[in-house]
TORKOL-4160 file (C-alpha; in steps of 0.2 Angstrom, whole numbers, padded with zeros to 4 digits, m for minus):
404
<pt num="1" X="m0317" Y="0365" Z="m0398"/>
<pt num="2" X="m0301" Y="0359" Z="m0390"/>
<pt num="3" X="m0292" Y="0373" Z="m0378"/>
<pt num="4" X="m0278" Y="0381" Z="m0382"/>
<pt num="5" X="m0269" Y="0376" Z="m0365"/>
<pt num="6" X="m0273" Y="0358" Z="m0369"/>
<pt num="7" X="m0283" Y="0356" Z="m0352"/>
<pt num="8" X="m0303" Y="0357" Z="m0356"/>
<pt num="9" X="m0313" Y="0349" Z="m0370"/>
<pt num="10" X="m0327" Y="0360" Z="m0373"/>
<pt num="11" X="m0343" Y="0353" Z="m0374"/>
<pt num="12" X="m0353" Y="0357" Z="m0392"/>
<pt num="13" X="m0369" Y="0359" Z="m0382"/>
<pt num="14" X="m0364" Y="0374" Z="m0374"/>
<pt num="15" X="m0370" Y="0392" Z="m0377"/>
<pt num="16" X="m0364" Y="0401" Z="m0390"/>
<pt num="17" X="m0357" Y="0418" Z="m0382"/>
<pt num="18" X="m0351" Y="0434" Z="m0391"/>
<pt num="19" X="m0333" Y="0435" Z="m0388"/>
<pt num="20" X="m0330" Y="0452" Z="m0395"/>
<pt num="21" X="m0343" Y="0460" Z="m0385"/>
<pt num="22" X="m0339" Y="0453" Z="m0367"/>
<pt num="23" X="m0320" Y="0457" Z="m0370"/>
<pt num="24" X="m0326" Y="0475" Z="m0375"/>
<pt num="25" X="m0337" Y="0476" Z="m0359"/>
<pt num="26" X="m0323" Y="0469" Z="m0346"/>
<pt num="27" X="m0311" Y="0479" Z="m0355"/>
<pt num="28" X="m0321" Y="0495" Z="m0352"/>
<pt num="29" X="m0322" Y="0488" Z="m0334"/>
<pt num="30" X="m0302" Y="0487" Z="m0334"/>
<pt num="31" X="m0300" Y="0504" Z="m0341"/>
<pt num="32" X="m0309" Y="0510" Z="m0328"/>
<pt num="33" X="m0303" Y="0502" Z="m0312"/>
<pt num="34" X="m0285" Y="0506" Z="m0316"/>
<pt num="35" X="m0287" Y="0523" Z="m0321"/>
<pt num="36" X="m0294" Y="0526" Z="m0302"/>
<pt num="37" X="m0280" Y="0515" Z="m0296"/>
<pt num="38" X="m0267" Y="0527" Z="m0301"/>
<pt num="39" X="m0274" Y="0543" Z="m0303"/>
<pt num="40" X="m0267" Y="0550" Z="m0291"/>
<pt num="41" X="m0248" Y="0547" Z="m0294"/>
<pt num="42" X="m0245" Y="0561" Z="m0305"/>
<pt num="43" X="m0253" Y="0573" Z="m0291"/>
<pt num="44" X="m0245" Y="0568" Z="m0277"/>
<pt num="45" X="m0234" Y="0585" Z="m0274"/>
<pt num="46" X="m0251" Y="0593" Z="m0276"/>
<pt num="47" X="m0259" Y="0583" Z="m0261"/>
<pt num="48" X="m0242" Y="0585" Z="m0253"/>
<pt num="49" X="m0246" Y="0604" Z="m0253"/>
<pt num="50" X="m0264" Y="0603" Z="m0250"/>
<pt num="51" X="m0262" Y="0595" Z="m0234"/>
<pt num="52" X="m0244" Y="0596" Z="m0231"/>
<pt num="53" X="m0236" Y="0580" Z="m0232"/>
<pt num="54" X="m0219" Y="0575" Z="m0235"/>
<pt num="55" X="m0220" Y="0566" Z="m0251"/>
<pt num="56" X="m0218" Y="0548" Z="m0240"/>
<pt num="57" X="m0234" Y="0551" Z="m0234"/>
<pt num="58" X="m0240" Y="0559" Z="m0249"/>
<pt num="59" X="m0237" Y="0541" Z="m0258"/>
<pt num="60" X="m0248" Y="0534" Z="m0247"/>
<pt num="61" X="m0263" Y="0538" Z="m0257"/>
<pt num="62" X="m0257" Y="0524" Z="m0270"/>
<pt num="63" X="m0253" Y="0513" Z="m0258"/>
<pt num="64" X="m0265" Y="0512" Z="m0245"/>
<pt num="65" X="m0278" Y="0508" Z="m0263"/>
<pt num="66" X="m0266" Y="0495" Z="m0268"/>
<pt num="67" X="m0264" Y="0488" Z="m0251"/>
<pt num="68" X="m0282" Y="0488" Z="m0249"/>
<pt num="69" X="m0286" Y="0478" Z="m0267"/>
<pt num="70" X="m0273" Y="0463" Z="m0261"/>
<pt num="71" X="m0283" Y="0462" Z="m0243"/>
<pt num="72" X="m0299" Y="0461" Z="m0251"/>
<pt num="73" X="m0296" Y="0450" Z="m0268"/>
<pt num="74" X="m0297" Y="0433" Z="m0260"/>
<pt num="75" X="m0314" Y="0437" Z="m0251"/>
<pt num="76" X="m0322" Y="0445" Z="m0263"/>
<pt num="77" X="m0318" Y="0430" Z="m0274"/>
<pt num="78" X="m0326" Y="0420" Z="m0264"/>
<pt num="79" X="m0342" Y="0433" Z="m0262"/>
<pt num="80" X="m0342" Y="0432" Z="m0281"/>
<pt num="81" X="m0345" Y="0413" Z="m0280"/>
<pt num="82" X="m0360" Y="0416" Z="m0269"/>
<pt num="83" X="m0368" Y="0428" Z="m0280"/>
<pt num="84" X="m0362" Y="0430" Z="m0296"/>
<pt num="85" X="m0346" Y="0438" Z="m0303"/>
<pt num="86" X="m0356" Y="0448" Z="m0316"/>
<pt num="87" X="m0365" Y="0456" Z="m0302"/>
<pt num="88" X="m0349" Y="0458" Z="m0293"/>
<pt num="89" X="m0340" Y="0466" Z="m0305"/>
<pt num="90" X="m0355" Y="0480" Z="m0309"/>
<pt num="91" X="m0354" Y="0484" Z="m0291"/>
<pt num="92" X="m0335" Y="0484" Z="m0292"/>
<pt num="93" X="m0334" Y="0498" Z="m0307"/>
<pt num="94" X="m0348" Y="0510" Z="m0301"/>
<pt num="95" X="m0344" Y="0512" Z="m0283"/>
<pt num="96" X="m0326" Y="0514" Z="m0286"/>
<pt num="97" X="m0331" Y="0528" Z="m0301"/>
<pt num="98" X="m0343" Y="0537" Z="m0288"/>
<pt num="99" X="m0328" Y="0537" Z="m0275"/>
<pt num="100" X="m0318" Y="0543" Z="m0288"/>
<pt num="101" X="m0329" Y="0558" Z="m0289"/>
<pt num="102" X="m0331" Y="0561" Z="m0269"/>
<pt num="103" X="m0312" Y="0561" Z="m0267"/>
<pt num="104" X="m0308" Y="0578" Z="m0269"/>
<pt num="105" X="m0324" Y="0581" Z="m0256"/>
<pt num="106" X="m0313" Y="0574" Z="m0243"/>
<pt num="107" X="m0309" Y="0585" Z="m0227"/>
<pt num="108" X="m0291" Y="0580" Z="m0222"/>
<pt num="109" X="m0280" Y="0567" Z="m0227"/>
<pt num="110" X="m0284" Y="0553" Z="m0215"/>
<pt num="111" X="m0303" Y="0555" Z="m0224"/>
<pt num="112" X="m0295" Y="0553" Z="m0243"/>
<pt num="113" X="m0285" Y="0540" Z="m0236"/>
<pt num="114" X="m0300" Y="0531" Z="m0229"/>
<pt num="115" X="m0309" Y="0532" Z="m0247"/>
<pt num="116" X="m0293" Y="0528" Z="m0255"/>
<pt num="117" X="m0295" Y="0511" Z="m0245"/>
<pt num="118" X="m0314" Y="0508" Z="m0249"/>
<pt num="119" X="m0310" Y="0513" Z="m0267"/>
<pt num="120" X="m0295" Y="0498" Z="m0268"/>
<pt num="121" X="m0309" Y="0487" Z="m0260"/>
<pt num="122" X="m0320" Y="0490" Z="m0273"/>
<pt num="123" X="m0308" Y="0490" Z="m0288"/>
<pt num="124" X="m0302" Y="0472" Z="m0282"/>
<pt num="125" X="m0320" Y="0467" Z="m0286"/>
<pt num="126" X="m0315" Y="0469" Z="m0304"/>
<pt num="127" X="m0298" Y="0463" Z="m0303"/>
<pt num="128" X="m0299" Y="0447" Z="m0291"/>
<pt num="129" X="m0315" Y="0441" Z="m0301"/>
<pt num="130" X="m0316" Y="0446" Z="m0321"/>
<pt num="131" X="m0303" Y="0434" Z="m0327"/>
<pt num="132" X="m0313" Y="0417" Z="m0320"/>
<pt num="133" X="m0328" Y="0427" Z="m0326"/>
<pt num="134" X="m0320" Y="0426" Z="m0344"/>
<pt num="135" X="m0315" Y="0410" Z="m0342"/>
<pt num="136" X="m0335" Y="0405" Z="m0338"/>
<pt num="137" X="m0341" Y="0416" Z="m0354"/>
<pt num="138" X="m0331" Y="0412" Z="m0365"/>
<pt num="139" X="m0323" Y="0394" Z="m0362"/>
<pt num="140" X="m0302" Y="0392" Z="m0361"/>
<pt num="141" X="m0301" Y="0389" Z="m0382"/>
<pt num="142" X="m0303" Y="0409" Z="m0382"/>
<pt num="143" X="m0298" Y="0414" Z="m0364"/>
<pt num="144" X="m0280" Y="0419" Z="m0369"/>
<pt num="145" X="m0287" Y="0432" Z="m0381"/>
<pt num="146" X="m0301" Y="0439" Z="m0370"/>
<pt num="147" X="m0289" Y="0440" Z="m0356"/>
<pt num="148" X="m0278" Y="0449" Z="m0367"/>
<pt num="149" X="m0290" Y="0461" Z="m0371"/>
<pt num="150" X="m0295" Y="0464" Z="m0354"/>
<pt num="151" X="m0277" Y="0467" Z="m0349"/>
<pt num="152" X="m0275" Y="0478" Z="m0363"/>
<pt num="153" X="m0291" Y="0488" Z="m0355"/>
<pt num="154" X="m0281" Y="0489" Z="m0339"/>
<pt num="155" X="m0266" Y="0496" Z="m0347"/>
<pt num="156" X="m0275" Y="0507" Z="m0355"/>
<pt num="157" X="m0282" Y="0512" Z="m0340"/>
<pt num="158" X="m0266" Y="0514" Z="m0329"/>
<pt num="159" X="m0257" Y="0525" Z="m0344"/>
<pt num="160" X="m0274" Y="0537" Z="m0346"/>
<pt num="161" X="m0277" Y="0539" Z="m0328"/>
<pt num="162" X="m0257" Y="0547" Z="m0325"/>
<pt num="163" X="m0257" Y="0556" Z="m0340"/>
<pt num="164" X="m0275" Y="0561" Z="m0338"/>
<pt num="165" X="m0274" Y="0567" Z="m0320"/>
<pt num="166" X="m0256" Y="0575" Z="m0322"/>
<pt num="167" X="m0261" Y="0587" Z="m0339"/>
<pt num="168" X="m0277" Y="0590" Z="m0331"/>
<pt num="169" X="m0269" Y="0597" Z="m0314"/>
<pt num="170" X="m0263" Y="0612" Z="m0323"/>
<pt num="171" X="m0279" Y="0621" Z="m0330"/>
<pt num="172" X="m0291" Y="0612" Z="m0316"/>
<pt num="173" X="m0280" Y="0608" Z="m0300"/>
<pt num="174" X="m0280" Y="0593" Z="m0292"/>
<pt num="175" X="m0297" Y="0591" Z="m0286"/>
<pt num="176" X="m0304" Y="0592" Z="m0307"/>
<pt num="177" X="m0291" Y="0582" Z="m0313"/>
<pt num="178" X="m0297" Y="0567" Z="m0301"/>
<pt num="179" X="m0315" Y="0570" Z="m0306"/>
<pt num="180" X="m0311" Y="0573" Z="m0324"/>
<pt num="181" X="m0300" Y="0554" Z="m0322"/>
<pt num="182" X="m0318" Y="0550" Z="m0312"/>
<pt num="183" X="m0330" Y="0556" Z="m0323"/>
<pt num="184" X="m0322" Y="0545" Z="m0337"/>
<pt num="185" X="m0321" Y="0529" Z="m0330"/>
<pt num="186" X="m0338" Y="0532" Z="m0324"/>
<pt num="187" X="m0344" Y="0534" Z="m0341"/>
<pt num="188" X="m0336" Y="0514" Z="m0347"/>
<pt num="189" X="m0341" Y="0508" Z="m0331"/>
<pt num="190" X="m0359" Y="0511" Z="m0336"/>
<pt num="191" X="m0354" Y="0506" Z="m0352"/>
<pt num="192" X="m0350" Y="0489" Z="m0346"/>
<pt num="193" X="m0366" Y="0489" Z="m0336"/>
<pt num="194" X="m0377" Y="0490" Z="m0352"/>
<pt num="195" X="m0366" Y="0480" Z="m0361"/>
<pt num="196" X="m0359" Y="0465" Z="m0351"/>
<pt num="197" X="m0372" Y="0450" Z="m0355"/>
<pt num="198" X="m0386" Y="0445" Z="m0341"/>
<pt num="199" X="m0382" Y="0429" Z="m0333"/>
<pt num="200" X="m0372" Y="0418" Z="m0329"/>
<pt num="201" X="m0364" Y="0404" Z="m0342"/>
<pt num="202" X="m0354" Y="0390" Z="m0331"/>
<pt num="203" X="m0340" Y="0378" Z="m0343"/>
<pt num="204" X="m0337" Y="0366" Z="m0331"/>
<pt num="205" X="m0327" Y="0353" Z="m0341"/>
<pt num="206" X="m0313" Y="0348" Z="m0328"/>
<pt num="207" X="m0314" Y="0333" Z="m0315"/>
<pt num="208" X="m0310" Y="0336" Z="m0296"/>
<pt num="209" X="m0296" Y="0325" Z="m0300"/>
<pt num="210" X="m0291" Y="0335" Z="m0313"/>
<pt num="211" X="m0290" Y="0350" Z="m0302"/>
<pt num="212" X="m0279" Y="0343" Z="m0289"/>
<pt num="213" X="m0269" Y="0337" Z="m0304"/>
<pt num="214" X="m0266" Y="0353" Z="m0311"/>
<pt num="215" X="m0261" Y="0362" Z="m0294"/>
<pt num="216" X="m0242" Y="0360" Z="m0294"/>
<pt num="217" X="m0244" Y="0367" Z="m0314"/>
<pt num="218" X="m0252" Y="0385" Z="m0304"/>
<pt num="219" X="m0237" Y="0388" Z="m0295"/>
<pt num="220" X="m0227" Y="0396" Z="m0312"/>
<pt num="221" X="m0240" Y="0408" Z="m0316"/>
<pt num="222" X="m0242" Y="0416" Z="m0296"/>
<pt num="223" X="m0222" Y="0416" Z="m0297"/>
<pt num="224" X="m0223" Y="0427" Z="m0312"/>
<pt num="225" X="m0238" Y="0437" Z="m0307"/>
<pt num="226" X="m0227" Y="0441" Z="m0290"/>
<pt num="227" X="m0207" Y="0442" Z="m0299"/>
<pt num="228" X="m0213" Y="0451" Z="m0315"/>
<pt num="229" X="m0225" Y="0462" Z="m0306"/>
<pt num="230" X="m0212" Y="0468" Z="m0293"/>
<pt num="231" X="m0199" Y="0471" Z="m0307"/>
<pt num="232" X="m0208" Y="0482" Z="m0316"/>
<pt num="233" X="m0214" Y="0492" Z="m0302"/>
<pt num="234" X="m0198" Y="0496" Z="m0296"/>
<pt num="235" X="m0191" Y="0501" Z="m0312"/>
<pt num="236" X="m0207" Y="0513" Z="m0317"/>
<pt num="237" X="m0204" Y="0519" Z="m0300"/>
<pt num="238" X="m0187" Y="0523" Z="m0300"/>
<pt num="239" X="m0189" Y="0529" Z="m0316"/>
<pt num="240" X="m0194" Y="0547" Z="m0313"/>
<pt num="241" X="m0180" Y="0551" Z="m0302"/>
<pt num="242" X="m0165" Y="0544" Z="m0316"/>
<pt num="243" X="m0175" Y="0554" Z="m0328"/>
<pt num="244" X="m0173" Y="0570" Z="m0319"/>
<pt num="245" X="m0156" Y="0566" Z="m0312"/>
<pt num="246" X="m0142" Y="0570" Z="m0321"/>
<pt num="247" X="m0136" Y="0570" Z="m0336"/>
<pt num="248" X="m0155" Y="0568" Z="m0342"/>
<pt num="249" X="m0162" Y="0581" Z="m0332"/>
<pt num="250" X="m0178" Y="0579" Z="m0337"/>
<pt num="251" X="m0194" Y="0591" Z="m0330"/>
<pt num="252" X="m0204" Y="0580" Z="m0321"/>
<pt num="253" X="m0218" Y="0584" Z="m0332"/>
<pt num="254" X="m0207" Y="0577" Z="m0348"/>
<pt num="255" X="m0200" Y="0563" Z="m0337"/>
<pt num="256" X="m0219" Y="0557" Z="m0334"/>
<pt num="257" X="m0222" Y="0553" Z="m0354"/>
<pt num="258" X="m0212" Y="0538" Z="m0348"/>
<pt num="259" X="m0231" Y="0532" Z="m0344"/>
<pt num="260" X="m0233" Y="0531" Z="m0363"/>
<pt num="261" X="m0223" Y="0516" Z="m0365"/>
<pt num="262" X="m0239" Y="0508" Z="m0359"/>
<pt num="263" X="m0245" Y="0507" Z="m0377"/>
<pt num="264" X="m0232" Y="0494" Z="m0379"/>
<pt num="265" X="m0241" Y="0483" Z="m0366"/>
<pt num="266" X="m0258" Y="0486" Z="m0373"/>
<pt num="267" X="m0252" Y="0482" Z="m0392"/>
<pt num="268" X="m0244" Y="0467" Z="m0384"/>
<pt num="269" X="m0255" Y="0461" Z="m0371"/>
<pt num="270" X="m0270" Y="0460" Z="m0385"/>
<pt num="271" X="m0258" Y="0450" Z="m0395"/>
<pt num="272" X="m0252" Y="0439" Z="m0381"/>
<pt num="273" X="m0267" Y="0426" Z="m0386"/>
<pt num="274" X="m0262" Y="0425" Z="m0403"/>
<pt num="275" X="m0241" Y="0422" Z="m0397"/>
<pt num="276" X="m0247" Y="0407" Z="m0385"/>
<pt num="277" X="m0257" Y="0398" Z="m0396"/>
<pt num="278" X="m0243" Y="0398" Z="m0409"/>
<pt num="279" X="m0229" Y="0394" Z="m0397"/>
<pt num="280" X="m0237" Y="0386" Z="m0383"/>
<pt num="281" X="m0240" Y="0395" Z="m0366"/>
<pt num="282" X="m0226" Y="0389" Z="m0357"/>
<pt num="283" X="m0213" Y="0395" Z="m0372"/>
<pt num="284" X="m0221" Y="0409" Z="m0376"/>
<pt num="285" X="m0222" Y="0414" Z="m0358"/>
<pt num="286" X="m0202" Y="0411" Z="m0356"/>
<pt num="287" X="m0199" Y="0422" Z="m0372"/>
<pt num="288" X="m0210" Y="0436" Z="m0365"/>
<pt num="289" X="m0200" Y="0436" Z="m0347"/>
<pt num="290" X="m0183" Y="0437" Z="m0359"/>
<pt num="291" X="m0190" Y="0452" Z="m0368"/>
<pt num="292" X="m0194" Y="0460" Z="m0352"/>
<pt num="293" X="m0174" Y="0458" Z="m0347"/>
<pt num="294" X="m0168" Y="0464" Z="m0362"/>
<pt num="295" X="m0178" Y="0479" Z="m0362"/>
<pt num="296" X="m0172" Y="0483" Z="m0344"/>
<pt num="297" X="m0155" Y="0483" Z="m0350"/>
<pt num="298" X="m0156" Y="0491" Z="m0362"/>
<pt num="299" X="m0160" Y="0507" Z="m0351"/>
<pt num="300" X="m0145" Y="0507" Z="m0344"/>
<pt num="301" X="m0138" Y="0516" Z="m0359"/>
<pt num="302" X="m0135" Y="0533" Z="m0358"/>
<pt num="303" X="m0144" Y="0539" Z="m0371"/>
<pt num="304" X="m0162" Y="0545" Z="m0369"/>
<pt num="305" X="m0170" Y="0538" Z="m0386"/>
<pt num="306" X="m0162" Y="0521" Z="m0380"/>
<pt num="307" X="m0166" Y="0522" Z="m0363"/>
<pt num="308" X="m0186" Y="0527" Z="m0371"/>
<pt num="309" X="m0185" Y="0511" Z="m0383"/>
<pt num="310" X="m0181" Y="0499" Z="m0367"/>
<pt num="311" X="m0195" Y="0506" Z="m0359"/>
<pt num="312" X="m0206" Y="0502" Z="m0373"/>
<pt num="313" X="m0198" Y="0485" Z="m0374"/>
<pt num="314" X="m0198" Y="0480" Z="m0358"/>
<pt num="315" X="m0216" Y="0487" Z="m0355"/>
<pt num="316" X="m0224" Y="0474" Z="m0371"/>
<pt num="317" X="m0214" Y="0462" Z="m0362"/>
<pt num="318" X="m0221" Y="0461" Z="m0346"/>
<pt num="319" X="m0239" Y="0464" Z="m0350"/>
<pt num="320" X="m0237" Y="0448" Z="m0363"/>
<pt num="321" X="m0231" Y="0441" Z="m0348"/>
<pt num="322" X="m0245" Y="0445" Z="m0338"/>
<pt num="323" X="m0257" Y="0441" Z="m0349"/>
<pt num="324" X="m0250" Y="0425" Z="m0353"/>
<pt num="325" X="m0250" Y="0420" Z="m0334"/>
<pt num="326" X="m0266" Y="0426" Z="m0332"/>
<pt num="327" X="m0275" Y="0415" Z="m0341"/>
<pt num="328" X="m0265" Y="0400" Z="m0337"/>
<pt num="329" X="m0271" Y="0401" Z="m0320"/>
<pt num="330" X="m0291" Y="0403" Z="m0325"/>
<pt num="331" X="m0287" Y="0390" Z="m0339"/>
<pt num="332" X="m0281" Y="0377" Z="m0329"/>
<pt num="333" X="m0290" Y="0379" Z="m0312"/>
<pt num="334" X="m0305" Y="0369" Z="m0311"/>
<pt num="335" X="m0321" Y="0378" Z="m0313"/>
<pt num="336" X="m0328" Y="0378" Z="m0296"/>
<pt num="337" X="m0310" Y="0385" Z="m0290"/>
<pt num="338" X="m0309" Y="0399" Z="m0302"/>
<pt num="339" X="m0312" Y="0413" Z="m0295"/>
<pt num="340" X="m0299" Y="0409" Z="m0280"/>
<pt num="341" X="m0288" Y="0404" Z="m0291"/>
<pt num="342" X="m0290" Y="0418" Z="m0301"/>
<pt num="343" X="m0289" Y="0430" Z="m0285"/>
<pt num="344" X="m0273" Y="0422" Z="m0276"/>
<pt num="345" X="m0266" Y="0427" Z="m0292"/>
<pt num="346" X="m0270" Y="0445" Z="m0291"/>
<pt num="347" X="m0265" Y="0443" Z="m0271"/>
<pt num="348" X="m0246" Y="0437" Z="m0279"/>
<pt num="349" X="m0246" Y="0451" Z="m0292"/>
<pt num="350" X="m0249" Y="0466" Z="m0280"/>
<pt num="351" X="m0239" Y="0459" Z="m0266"/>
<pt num="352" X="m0227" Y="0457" Z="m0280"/>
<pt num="353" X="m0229" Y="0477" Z="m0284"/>
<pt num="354" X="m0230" Y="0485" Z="m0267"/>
<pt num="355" X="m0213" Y="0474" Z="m0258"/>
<pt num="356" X="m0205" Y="0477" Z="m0276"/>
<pt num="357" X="m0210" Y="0493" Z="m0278"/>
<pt num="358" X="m0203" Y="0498" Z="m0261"/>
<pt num="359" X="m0186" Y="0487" Z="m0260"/>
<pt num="360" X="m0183" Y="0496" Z="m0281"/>
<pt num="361" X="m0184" Y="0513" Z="m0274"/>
<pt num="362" X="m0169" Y="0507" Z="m0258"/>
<pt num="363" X="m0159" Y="0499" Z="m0271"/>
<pt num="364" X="m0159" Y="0512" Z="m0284"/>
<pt num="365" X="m0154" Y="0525" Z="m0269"/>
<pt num="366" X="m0142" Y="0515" Z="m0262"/>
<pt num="367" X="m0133" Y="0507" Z="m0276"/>
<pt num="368" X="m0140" Y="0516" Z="m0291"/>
<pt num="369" X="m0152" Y="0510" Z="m0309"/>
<pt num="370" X="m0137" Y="0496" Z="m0314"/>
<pt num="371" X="m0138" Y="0487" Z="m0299"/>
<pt num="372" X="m0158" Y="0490" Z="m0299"/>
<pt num="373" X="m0157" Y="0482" Z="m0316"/>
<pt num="374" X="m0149" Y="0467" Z="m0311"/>
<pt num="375" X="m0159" Y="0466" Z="m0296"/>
<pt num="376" X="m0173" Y="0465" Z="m0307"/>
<pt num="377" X="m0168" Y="0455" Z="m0322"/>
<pt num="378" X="m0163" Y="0441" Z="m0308"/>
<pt num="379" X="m0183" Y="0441" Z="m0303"/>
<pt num="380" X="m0189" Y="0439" Z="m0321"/>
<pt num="381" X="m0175" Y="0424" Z="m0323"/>
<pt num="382" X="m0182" Y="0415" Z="m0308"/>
<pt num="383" X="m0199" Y="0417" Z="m0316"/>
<pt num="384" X="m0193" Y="0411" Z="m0332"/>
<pt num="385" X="m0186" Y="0396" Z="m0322"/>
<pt num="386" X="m0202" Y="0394" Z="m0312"/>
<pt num="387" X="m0210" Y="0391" Z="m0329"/>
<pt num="388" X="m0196" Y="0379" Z="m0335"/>
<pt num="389" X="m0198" Y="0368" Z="m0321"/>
<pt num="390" X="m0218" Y="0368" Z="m0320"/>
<pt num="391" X="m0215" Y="0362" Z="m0341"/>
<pt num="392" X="m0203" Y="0347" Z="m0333"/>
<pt num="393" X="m0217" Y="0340" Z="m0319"/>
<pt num="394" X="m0234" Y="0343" Z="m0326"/>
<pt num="395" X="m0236" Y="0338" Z="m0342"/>
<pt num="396" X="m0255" Y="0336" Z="m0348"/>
<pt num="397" X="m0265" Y="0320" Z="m0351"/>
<pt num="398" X="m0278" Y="0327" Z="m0363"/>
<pt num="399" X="m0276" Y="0323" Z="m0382"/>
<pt num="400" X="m0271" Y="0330" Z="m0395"/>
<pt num="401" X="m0260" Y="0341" Z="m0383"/>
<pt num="402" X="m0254" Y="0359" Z="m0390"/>
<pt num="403" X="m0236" Y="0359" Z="m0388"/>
<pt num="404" X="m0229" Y="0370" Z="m0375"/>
């Protein structure tokens, strides 16, 4: 079967493996990680109050797990190597659940902060590891839909976990929303436990040469994962502050349904295969980057349902996006270089999110959500281009080639 990127001929000797059921399993995996990721966000003025912090150092309980996941995704990639990603990514979604469920037990801050770190550890098992785990399973001819599907999962994830914990916080506090949001991922992450299948199954289709080839060709997707990544944080974390600013003036509650816009990115991340294969990655990459920018501008209208239909927009854009870079990265990496490759790209897409996360929130202070917007819509272009170029000097060899 000839993959979709063009790249790797699949041998017909191989193993036949059920797609549907290891995308469901990594994409129970996903849901669960990034649910515990970002839990915490909508409760931050709780913990601000619990152990009184000024919400600077409130934040902290986001970052120091993101921060965390960055650090430790190139080494545990390389641990994955030595003993197997499946078993890596089982370990990665129980211990973060049963963190999950010890947070609130924590004694002061310093002592969440600390499990917050070990958490982001953990969860970077998953993230640094499953997509070159797919890419072994399943073979690069269906990598961009299980990819998809996966990224969906974490989408999923990151929109249950806010709205989860923050209506939760109301009836149960913070301490039961975080072990409701715990208990939950606990449940798919033993769900992906009984259903993620034993073994591993290696496609190793690409030559060495092929490898060192195809290095210059890794350099869009990283881009993206780092340009996209950070314009995306900044505007969702700006977001909450325009919404409650005048002449919205939204309750924070109302202002955080902005996290349903996720949706969008599930819808468009499990269709993000499909877009590819018709279009070619490359194109269809460069058309998802352009939906991106028009959805940020179109929130610079006053209005409230335009400013919630650029959200949506510009959410299914950049998870296509995602999604899309993603699996070029794993599709085009040789096999033995996967999981680094793999993991350097979640290194680029959460340095991405924490330095344009923070420098989003200066300029939106500082100059207000227009100039944020142009900010951002620059760093989408530059990926765009980045894409462009990469189409102009690496073209591949392999035959019949799918346009793109």
């Amino acid at each position: 079967m000839l993959s979709v990127w063009g790249v790797v001929v699949l041998q017909a000797s191989e193993p036949v493996v059920d797609t549907r059921r290891v995308s469901a399993a990594v994409a129970a995996a996903g849901l669960s990680s990034f649910a515990l990721l970002y839990a915490p966000q909508p409760v931050l003025p709780q913990l601000a109050a619990a152990y009184r912090l000024d919400p600077g150092s409130a934040s902290l309980a986001i970052g120091v797990a993101t921060a965390s996941l960055a650090v430790a995704v190139l080494p545990l990639a390389w641990l994955a190597g030595v003993l197997g990603r499946r078993r890596v990514i089982l370990w990665s979604v129980v211990v973060s659940a049963v963190i999950g469920l010890l947070l609130p037990l924590a004694p002061s801050f310093p002592a969440f902060l600390v499990m917050r770190g070990v958490q982001g550890v953990a969860i970077a098992g998953f993230a640094g590891v499953a997509a070159a785990y797919l890419a072994d399973q399943v073979g690069t001819a269906r990598l961009a839909g299980a990819v998809g599907a996966m990224i969906a999962g974490n989408s999923v994830g990151g929109m249950l976990g806010r709205l989860g914990a923050g209506f939760a916080a109301g009836p149960l506090g913070w301490h039961g929303s975080l072990v409701a949001v715990a208990g939950v991922s606990l449940v798919c992450a033993l769900f992906t436990a009984v259903t993620l299948p034993r073994g591993e199954t290696r496609r190793d289709g690409a030559s060495r040469r092929d490898g060192a080839r195809l290095g210059f060709g890794l350099v869009a997707p990283f881009a993206v994962g780092a340009l996209a990544m950070g314009a995306f944080v900044a505007l969702y974390n700006a977001a909450g502050f325009r919404l409650a600013a005048p002449p919205i003036s939204l309750s924070p509650a109302a202002a955080s349904l902005v996290f349903l816009s996720y949706a969008m990115g599930t819808a468009s991340s499990a269709a993000a295969g499909r877009l590819a294969a018709r279009l070619g990655r490359t194109s269809a990459l460069v058309a998802a980057l352009a939906v991106t920018v028009v959805g940020s501008a179109l929130t610079a209208h006053p209005s409230l349902p335009v400013i919630a239909l650029g959200f949506a927009v510009l959410t299914a854009g950049f998870f296509a996006a995602h999604a899309i870079a993603n699996a070029w990265v794993t599709a085009d990496a040789p096999p033995p270089a996967r999981g680094r490759a793999a993991g350097v790209y979640t290194l680029c897409y959460y340095l991405g999110s924490g330095a344009g996360g923070t420098l989003g929130a200066v300029v939106y202070g500082e100059a207000g959500w227009t100039w944020l917007i142009v900010m951002t819509s620059a760093w989408l272009l530059l990926a765009a281009a980045a894409v462009l170029v990469t189409r102009r000097s690496h073209r591949p060899t392999a035959a019949p080639r799918v346009s793109g």
